[in-house]
Structures are given as structure tokens and as C-alpha cells.
C-alpha positions as a Markdown table, in Angstrom:
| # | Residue | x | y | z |
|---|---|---|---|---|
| 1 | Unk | 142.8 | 56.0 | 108.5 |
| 2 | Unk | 143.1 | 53.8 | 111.4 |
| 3 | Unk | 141.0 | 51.2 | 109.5 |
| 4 | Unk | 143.5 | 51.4 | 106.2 |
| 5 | Unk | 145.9 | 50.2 | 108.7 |
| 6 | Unk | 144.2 | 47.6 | 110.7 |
| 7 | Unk | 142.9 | 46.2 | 106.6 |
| 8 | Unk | 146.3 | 46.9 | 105.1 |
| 9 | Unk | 148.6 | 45.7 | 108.2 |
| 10 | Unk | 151.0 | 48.9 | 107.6 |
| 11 | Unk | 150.7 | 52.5 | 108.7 |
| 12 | Unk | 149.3 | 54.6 | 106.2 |
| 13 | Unk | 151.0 | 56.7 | 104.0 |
| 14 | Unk | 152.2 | 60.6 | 105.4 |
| 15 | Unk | 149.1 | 63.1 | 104.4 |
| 16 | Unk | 151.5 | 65.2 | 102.4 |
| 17 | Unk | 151.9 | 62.7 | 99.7 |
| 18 | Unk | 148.5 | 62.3 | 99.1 |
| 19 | Unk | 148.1 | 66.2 | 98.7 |
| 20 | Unk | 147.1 | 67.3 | 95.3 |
| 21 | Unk | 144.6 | 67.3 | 92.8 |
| 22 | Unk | 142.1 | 63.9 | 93.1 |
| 23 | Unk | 142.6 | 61.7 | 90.1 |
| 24 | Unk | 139.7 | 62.7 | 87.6 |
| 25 | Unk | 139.6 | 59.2 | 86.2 |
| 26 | Unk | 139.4 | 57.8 | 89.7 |
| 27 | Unk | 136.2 | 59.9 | 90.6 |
| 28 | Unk | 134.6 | 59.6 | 87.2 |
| 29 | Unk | 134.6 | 55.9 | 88.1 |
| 30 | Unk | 133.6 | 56.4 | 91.6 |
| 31 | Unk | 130.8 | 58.2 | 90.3 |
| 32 | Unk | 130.1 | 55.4 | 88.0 |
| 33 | Unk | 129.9 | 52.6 | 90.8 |
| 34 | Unk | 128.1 | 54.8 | 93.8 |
| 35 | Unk | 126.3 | 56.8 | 91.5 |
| 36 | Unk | 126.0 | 61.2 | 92.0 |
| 37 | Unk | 124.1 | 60.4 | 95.0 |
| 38 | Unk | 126.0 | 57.4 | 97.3 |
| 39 | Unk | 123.7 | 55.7 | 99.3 |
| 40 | Unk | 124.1 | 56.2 | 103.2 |
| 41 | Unk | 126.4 | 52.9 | 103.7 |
| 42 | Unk | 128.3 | 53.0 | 100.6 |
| 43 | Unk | 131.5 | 54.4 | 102.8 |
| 44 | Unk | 131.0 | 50.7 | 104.4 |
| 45 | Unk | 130.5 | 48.6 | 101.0 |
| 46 | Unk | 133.4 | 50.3 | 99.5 |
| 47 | Unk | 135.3 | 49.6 | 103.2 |
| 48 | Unk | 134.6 | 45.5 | 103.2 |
| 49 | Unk | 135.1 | 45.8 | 99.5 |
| 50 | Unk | 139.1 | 46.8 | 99.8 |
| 51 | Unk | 139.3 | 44.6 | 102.8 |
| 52 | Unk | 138.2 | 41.8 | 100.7 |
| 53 | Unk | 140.6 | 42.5 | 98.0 |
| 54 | Unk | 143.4 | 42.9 | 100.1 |
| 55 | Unk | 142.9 | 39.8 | 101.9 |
| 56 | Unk | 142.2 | 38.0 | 98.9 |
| 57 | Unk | 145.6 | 38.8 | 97.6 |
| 58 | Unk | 147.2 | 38.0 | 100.4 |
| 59 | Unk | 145.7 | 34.8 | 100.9 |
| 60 | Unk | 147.2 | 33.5 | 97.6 |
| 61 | Unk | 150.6 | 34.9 | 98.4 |
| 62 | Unk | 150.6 | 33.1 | 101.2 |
| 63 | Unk | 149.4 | 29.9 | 98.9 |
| 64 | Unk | 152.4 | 30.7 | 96.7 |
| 65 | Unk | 154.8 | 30.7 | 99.6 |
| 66 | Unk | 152.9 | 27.4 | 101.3 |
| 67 | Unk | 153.4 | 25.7 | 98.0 |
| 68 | Unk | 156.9 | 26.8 | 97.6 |
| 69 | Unk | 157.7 | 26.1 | 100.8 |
| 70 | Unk | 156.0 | 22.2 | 101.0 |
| 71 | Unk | 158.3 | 22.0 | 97.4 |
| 72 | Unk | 161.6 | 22.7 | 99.6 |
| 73 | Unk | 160.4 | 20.5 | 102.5 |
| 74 | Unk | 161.2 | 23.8 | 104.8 |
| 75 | Unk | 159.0 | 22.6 | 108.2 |
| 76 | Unk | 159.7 | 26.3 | 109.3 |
| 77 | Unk | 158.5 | 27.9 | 106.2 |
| 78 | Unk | 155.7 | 25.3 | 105.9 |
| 79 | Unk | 154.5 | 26.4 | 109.3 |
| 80 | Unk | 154.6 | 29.8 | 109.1 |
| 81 | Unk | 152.7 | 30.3 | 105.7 |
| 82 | Unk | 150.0 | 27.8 | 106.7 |
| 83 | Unk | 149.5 | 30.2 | 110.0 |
| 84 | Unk | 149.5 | 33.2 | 107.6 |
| 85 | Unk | 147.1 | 31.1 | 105.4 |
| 86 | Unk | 144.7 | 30.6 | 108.4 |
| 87 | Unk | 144.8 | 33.7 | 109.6 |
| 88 | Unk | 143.5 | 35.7 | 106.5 |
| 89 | Unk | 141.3 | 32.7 | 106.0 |
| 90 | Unk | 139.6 | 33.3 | 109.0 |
| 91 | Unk | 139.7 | 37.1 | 108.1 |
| 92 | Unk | 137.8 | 36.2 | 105.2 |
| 93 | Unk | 135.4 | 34.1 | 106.6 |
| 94 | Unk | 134.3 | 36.6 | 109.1 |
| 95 | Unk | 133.6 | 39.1 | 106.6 |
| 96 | Unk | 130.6 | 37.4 | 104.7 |
């Protein structure tokens, strides 16, 4: 849990709303991509995986709200998207 956070910047959600049954569909195609028997680091591929894609995203949200803000000539705005935009770049980066 405490690396869903760190990836996803938020706490995660309360353990009670995740209770239930698991999505069939959802381990059918987990099956699918890790196969019946996962390999021994497939916890850690599917990990830098969902990092990736979450960082990705936010990278071009933050190129949205760069772009916007460069549009409006907002120097505040402008400064704090390129951080953001550096930040997860460098995120990135260090991943690969």
C-alpha cells in the first residue's frame, strides 16, 4: 500500500471499499498477461508498469496546463507547471 501512495501521490483508498468479490474480468486478464504461473518478479513488472502509466498521465497534464498557462502569459502558472513537468520527468527518467 505504502508504494500505491508514494506512485499515486494520495493515500490509498479505505480497505473496506475494496472488500468484495475480485472482478472476474480483471483476473481473467491478469491471467492472460502473467500467465497461471507469474514469474518471481512479476509483482515488480506489474509495480514499474502502473508507476509508468501514472506518471505518464501526469506528465501530459502537466503539458496541458504548461501550454495553457504560456497561452495566458501567467509567469506563476508557467512556473509551477514547468516544475511539475520536471519533476515527473525526472521520475520518468529514473525508471528505465
Amino acid at each position: 500500500i505504502s508504494e500505491y501512495s508514494r506512485i499515486i501521490g494520495a493515500p490509498p483508498p479505505h480497505l473496506e471499499d475494496l472488500a468484495g468479490e475480485v472482478d472476474e474480468r480483471l483476473l481473467f486478464e491478469a491471467g492472460l498477461a502473467f500467465g497461471e504461473t507469474p514469474s518471481a518478479d512479476a509483482g515488480d513488472d506489474l509495480r514499474k508498469m502502473f508507476e509508468r502509466a501514472v506518471l505518464t498521465d501526469g506528465l501530459h497534464l502537466a503539458t496541458v496546463e504548461l501550454r495553457r498557462a504560456e497561452v495566458t502569459g501567467d509567469e506563476g502558472a508557467i512556473k509551477e507547471a514547468a516544475h511539475i513537468c520536471k519533476e515527473l520527468s525526472a521520475r520518468l527518467a529514473a525508471l528505465h
